[in-house]
N, C-alpha and C positions, 0 to 999 in steps of 0.2 A: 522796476521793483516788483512790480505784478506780477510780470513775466516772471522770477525769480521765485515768488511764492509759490506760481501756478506749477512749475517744474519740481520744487520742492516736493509739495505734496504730491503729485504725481508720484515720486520716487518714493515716498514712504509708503502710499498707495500699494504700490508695486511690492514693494520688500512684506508689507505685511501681510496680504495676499498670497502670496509665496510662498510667507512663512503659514499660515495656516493651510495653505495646501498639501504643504511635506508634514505637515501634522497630521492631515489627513488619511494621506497616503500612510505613514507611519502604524498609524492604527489600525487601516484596512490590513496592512500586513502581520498583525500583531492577531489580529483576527482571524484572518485565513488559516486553515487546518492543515497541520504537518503534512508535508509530503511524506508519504507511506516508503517507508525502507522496503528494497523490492528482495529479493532471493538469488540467492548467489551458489557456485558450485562447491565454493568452501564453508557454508552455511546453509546446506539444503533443508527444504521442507519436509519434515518428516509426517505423510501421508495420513498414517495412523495416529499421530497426536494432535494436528495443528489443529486450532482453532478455524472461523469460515472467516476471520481477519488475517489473520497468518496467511491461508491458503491463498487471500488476492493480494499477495504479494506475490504472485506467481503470475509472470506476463500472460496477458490473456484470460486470466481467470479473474471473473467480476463476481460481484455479490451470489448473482444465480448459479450459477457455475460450483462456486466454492460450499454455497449451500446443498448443492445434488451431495456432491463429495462426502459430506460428511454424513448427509444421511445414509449413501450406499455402506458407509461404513458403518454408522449405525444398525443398520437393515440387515449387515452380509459376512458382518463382524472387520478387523484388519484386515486390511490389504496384505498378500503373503506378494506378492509383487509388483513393479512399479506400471508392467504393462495391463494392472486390472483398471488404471485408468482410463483405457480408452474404451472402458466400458458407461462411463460415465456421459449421458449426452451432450453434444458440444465439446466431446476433446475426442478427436480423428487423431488419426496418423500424423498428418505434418503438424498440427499441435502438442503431440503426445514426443515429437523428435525436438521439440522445441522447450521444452519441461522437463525431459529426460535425466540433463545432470544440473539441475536446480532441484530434485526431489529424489526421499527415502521411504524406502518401509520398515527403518528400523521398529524393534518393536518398541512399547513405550516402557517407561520408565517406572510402572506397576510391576507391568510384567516380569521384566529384569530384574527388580527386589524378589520377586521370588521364585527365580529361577536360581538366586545365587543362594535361598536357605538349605 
């Protein structure tokens, strides 16, 4: 009969333990911050409007990176094309071939209202 206790609780033991660890893990994941939707060639980054959040969604481009970007264009006004990026430091050539058709310089969406009055 001991034995039978002793196994018992062990199992409840078990099961409850388990269940508060998939609780656990449930919240940790509930916690964790979206993964960032990345940039696609049917959805390109448009150069001159994104945000420096928008921008690292661009393989290779982190916080620092995306930040230069915006200030060059801050700085030097739109990008009038896509290879002024690789004036930006830290995007070379085989980075700038790699970003190529993930990004635009369309103009933005100021400009175009009043280019159509």
């Amino acid at each position: 009969m001991r034995r039978l206790m002793f196994v018992t609780g062990m199992l409840v033991a078990a099961l409850v333990s388990g269940g508060i660890s998939a609780l656990a893990q449930s919240e940790k994941a509930a916690a964790a911050p979206k993964a960032r939707t990345t940039a696609t060639a049917s959805a390109p980054v448009n150069l001159n409007a994104a945000s420096v959040a928008q921008l690292q969604t661009l393989p290779g481009v982190g916080a620092s990176t995306a930040q230069r970007i915006v200030e060059h264009r801050q700085k030097n006004g739109p990008f009038k094309k896509i290879e002024e990026l690789m004036n930006i430091k830290g995007i070379g050539e085989k980075s700038f071939l790699k970003l190529k058709p993930l990004i635009t310089v369309a103009a933005e969406k100021a400009d175009r209202a009043g280019e159509q009055k």
